[in-house]
PLY file of the C-alpha trace (Angstrom):
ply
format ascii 1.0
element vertex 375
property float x
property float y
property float z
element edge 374
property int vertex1
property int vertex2
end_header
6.20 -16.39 22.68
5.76 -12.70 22.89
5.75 -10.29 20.06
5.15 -6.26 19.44
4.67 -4.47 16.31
3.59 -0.88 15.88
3.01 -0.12 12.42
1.58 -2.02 9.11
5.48 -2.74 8.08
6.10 -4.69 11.64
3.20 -6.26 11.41
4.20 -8.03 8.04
7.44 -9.06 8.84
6.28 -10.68 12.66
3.85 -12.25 10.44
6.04 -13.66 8.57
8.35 -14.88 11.26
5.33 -16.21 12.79
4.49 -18.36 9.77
8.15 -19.89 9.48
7.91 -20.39 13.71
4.84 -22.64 13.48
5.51 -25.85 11.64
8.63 -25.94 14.36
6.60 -24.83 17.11
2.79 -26.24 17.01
1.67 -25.61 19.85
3.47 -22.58 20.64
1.14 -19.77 21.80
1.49 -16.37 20.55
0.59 -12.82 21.87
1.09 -9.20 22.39
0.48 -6.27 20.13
0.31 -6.65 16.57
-2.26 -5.75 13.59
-4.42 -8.24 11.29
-1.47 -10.70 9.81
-0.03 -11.37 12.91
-3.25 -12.07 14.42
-3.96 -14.48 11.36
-0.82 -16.27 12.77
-2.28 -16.50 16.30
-1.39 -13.29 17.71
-3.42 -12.64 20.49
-3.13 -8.55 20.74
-3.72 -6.95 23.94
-4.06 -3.92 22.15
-4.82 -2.64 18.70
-2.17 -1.83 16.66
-3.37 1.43 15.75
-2.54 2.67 19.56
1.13 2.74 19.07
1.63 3.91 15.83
2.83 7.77 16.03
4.52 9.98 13.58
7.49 12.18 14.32
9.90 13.33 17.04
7.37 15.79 18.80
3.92 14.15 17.57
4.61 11.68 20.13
4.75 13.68 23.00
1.17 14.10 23.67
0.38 10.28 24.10
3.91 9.52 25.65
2.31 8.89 29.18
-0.25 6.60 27.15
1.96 4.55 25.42
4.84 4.34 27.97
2.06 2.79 30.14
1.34 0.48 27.62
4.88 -0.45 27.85
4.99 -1.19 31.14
1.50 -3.06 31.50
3.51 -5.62 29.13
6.59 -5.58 30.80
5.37 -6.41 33.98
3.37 -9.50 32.39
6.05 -10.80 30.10
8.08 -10.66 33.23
5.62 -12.81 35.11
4.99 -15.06 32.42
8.46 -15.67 31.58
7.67 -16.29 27.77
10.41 -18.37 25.96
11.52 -15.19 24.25
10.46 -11.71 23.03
10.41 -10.49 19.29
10.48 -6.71 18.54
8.72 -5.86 15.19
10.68 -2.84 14.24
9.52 0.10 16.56
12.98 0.43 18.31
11.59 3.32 20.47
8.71 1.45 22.10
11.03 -2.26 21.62
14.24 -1.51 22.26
13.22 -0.14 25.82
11.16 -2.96 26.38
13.85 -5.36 25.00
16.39 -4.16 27.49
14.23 -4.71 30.69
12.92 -7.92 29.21
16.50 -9.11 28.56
18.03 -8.17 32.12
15.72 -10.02 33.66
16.81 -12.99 31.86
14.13 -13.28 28.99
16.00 -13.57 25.12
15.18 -10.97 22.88
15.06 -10.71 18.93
14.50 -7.62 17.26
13.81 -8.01 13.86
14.64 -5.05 11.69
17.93 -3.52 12.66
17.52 0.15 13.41
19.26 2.58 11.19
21.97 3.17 13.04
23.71 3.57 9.28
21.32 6.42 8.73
20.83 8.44 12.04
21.06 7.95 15.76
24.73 5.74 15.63
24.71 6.27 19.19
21.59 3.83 19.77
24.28 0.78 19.03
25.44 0.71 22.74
21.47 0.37 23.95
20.86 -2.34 21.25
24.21 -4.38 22.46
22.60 -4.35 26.33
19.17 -4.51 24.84
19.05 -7.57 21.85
19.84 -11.36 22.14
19.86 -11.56 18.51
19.44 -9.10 15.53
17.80 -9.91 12.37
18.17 -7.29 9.54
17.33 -7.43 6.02
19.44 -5.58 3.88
22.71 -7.29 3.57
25.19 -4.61 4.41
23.86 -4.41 8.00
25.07 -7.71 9.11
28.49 -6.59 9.34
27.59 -3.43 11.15
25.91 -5.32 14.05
28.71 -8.09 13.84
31.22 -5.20 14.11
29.30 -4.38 17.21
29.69 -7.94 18.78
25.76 -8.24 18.13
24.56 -11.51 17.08
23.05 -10.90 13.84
21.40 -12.79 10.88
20.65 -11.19 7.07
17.43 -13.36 6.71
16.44 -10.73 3.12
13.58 -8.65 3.09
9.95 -10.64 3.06
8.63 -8.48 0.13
11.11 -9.67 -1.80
9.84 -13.03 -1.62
5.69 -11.53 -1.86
6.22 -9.40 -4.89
6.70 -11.18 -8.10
9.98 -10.63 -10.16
8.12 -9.41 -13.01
4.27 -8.22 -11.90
1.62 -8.93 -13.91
0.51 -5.06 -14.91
-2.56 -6.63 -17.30
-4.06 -8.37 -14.69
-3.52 -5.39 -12.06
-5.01 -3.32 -14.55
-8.04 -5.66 -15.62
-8.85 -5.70 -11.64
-9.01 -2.05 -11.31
-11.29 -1.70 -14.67
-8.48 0.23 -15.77
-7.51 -0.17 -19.66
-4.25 -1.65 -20.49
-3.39 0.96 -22.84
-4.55 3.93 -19.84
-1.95 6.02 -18.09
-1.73 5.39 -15.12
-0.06 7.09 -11.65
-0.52 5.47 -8.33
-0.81 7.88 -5.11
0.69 6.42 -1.96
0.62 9.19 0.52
1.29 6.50 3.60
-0.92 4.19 5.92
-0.54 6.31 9.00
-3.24 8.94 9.67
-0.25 11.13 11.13
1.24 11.22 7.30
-2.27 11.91 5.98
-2.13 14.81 7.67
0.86 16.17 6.55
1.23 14.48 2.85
-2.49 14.13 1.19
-3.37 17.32 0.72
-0.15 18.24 -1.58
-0.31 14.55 -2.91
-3.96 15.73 -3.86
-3.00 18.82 -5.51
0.04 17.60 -7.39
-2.56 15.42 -8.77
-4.69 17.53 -9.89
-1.90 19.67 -10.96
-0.95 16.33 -13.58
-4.67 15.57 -14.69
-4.51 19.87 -16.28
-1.62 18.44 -18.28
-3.33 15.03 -19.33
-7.10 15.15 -18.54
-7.11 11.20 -19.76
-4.48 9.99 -17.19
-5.87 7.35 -14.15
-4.86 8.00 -10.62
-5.00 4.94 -8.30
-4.72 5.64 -4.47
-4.66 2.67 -2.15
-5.98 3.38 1.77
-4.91 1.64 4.77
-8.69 1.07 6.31
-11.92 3.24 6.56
-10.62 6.09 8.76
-8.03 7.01 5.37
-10.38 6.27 2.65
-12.54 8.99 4.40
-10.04 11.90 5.37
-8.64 11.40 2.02
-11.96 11.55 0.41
-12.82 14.40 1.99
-9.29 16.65 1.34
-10.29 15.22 -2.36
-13.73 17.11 -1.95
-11.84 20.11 -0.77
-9.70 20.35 -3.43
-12.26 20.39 -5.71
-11.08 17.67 -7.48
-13.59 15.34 -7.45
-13.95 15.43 -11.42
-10.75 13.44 -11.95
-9.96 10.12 -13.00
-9.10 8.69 -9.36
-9.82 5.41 -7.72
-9.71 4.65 -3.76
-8.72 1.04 -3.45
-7.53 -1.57 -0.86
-4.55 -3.79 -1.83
-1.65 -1.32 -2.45
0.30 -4.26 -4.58
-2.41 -4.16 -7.31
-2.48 -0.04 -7.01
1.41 -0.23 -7.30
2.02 -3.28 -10.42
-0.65 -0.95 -12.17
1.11 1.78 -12.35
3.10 4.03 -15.12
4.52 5.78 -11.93
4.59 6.49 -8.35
4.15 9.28 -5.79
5.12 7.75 -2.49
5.29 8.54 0.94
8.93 7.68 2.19
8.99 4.44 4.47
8.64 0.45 3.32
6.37 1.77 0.40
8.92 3.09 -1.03
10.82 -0.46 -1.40
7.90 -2.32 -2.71
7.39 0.55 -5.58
10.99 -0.29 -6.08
10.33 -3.78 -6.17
7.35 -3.93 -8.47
10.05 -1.68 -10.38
7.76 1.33 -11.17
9.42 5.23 -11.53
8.85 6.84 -8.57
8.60 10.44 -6.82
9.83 9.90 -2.68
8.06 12.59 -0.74
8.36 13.18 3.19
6.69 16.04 5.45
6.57 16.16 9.33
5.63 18.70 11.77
8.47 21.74 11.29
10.21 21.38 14.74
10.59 17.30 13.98
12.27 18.15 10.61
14.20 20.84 12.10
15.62 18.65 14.30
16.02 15.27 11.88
17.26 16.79 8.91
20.64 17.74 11.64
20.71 14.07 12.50
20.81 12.26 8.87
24.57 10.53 8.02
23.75 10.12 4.44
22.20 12.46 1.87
19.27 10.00 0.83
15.90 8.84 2.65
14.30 6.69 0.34
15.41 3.10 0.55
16.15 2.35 -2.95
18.48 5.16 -3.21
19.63 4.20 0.52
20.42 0.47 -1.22
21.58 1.89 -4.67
24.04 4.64 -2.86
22.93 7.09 -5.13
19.70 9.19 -6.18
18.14 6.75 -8.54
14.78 8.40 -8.14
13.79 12.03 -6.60
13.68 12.77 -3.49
11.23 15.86 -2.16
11.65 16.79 1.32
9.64 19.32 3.73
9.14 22.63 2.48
10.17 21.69 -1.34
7.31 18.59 -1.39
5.22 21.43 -3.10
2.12 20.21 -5.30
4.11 21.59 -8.12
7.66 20.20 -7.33
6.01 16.93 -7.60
3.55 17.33 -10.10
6.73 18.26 -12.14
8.94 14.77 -11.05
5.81 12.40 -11.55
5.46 14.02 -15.29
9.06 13.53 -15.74
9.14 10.00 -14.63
5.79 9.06 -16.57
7.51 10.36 -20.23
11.14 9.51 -19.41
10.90 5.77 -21.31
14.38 5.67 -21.25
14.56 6.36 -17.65
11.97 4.30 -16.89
14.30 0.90 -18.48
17.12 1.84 -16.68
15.16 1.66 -13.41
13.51 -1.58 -13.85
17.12 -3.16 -14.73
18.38 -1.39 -11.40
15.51 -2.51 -9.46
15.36 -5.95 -10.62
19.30 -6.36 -9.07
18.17 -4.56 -6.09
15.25 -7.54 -5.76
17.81 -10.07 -6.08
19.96 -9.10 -3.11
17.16 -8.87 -0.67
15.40 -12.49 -1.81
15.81 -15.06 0.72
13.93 -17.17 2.43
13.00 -15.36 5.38
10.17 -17.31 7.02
12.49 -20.25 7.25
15.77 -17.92 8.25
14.34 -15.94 11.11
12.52 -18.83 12.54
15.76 -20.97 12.30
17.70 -17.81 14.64
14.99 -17.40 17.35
14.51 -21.20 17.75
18.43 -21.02 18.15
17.64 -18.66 21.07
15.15 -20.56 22.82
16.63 -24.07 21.67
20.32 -23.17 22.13
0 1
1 2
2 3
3 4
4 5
5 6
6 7
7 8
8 9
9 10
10 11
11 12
12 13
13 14
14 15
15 16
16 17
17 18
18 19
19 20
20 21
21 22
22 23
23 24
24 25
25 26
26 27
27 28
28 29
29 30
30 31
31 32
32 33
33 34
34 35
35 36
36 37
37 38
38 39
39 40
40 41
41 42
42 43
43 44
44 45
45 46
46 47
47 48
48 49
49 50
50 51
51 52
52 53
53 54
54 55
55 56
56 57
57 58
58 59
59 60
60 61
61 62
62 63
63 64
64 65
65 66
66 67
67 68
68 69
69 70
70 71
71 72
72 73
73 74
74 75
75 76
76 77
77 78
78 79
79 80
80 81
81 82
82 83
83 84
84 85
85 86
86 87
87 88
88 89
89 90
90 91
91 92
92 93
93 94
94 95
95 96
96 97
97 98
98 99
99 100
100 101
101 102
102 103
103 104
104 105
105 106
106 107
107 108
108 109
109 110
110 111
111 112
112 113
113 114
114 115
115 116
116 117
117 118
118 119
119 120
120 121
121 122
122 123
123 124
124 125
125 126
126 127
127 128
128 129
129 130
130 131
131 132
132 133
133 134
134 135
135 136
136 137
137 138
138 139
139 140
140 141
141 142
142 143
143 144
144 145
145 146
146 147
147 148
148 149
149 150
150 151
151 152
152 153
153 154
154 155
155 156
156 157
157 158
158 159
159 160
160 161
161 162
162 163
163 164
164 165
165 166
166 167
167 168
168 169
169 170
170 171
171 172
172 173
173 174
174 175
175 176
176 177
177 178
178 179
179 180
180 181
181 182
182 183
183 184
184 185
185 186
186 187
187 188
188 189
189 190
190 191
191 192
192 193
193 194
194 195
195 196
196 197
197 198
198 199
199 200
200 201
201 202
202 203
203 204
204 205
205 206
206 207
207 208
208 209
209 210
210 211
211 212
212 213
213 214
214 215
215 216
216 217
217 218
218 219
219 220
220 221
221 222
222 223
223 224
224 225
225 226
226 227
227 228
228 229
229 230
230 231
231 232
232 233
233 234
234 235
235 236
236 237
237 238
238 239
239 240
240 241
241 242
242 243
243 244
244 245
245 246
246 247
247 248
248 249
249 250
250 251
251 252
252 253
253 254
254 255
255 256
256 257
257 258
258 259
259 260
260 261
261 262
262 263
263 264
264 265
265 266
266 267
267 268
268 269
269 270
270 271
271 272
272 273
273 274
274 275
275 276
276 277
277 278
278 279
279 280
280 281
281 282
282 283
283 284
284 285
285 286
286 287
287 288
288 289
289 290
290 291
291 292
292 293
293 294
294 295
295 296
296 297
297 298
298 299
299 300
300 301
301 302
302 303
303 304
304 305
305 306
306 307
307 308
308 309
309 310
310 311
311 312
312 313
313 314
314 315
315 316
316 317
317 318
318 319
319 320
320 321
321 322
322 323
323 324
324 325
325 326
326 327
327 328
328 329
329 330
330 331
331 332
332 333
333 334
334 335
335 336
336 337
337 338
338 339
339 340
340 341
341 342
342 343
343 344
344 345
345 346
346 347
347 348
348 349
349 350
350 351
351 352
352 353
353 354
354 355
355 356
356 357
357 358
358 359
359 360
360 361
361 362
362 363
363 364
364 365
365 366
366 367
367 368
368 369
369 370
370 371
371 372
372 373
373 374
């Protein structure tokens, strides 16, 4: 079985799908590119994760020879090998490619994580029907869109809706961190990927700072992907001269998020689990200008956070590009933080919102690809 993730997100749900795969499939071996839970699962990765994972329309255009190489290195050997099927993680511009050459030479292909073709890029729906054997998506209004499309599709939920706990445990997030119960406390999430670091922790930084002048006793919490983050973001820290406030670099962003009064978060998956962990949040995004010039044209919907995407509405703010000041946000967080009825009304929201997406996907996404290479 072959599999390809590119970023932290894809990485969780193959590992997932691995996990449900191999009590059906014990002996099955597993490999191409993933990150550290899919090579718990077996993964054998011919390359680290880290090499695909780019930001942005035009950050990618510097390393495009690199990673289209990469590409078709694993074409050619999946197409030698002849593995019983292919899985895309996600990454539908490395995958999807690599799905539809895979697929025409007679391999079956599952992508897992519909593309949002609801969101932007509609006319990617004609690649996935020549490209994709059999979609998996996990948030329930897609499987009709993909059905409509004569895709074979399965809504198998989303996986952190099965990790994260209906109701979190704040106390014993808190007692981890050292962090007093009673403490205020906002968690900084400005993304995994060193390509949002660059764009997203120095106003994260600052709009922290910006929050600790209005309440010196308040605790900010930042979790950091690996090593590389902790020290770029330590050092924009040092830069800012902030290095006199309350703030703690840790590793598990589920403890940084259940111990939270409220959220600034990069937009992406993060912004789910905040949602799930139901915690107030502030949804920031910044990319090179020319990428946003050209993506903000593209949207179909006036949201980019996923629990306003799933709610249909702006349940939480949304900061984009140029107005994803230090002070815009500083301003939201503080809102969020002393809005308690606010605060009620999102948990109730969010705590639907977990209920549609909990399913058992292990067992469902292992149940469609086996139907692919078991038909």
């Amino acid at each position: 079985m072959a599999l390809v993730a590119g970023e932290v997100s894809g990485d969780m749900l193959a590992a997932r799908l691995m996990a449900g795969l191999r009590p059906q499939l014990p002996n099955a071996r597993f490999h191409g590119i993933g990150g550290p839970r899919m090579i718990e699962q077996g993964l054998v990765s011919d390359v680290p994760i880290e090499t695909l994972t780019v930001r942005g329309l035009f950050e990618i255009i510097p390393r495009f020879r690199e990673i289209k190489g990469i590409q078709n290195r694993l074409r050619d050997r999946l197409l030698a090998e002849r593995p019983a099927a292919f899985i895309g993680a996600d990454y539908p511009g490395f995958n999807l490619g690599l799905e539809e050459q895979l697929r025409a030479g007679g391999i079956p292909t599952v992508h897992f994580v519909g593309p949002q073709i609801w969101a932007w890029r509609g006319g990617r729906i004609k690649k996935i029907q020549r490209a994709v054997s059999h979609m998996l998506v996990i948030f329930p209004f897609e499987e009709q869109i993909y059905r409509d499309a004569g895709v074979p599709v399965t809504y198998i939920g989303h996986p952190l809706a099965e990790t994260i706990p209906l109701v979190p445990d704040v106390g014993a997030a808190r007692a981890s961190l050292g962090i007093a119960p009673d403490a205020r406390v906002v968690t900084v999430m400005p993304g995994s990927r060193m390509g949002e670091l660059k764009y997203l922790a120095e106003p994260f930084v600052r709009a922290a700072g910006l929050l600790a002048r209005r309440d010196p006793g308040l605790r900010f919490v930042v979790p950091m992907a690996g090593e590389k983050q902790r020290a770029y973001f330590s050092e924009i820290v040092a830069q800012a001269g902030l290095d006199d406030i309350a703030l703690t670099l840790v590793d598990n962003s589920h403890t940084a998020i259940a111990a939270a009064d409220a959220v600034l978060v990069a937009s992406g998956t993060a912004t789910l689990e905040v949602a799930l962990f139901k915690k107030p949040m502030v949804i920031a995004y910044k990319v090179m200008r020319a990428s946003w010039e050209i993506m903000r044209h593209m949207g179909y919907q006036p949201w980019i956070g996923l629990p306003n995407i799933l709610a249909r509405e702006f349940l939480v703010p949304e900061l984009l590009q140029h107005a994803a000041t230090p002070e815009a946000m500083a301003d939201a967080v503080w809102t969020q933080l002393n809005d308690t009825a606010g605060r009620d009304r999102l948990a109730e929201r969010f705590t639907e919102m977990h209920h549609s997406l909990l399913r058992d996907s292990a067992a469902l996404s292992a149940e469609a690809v086996l139907g692919i290479i078991r038909p």
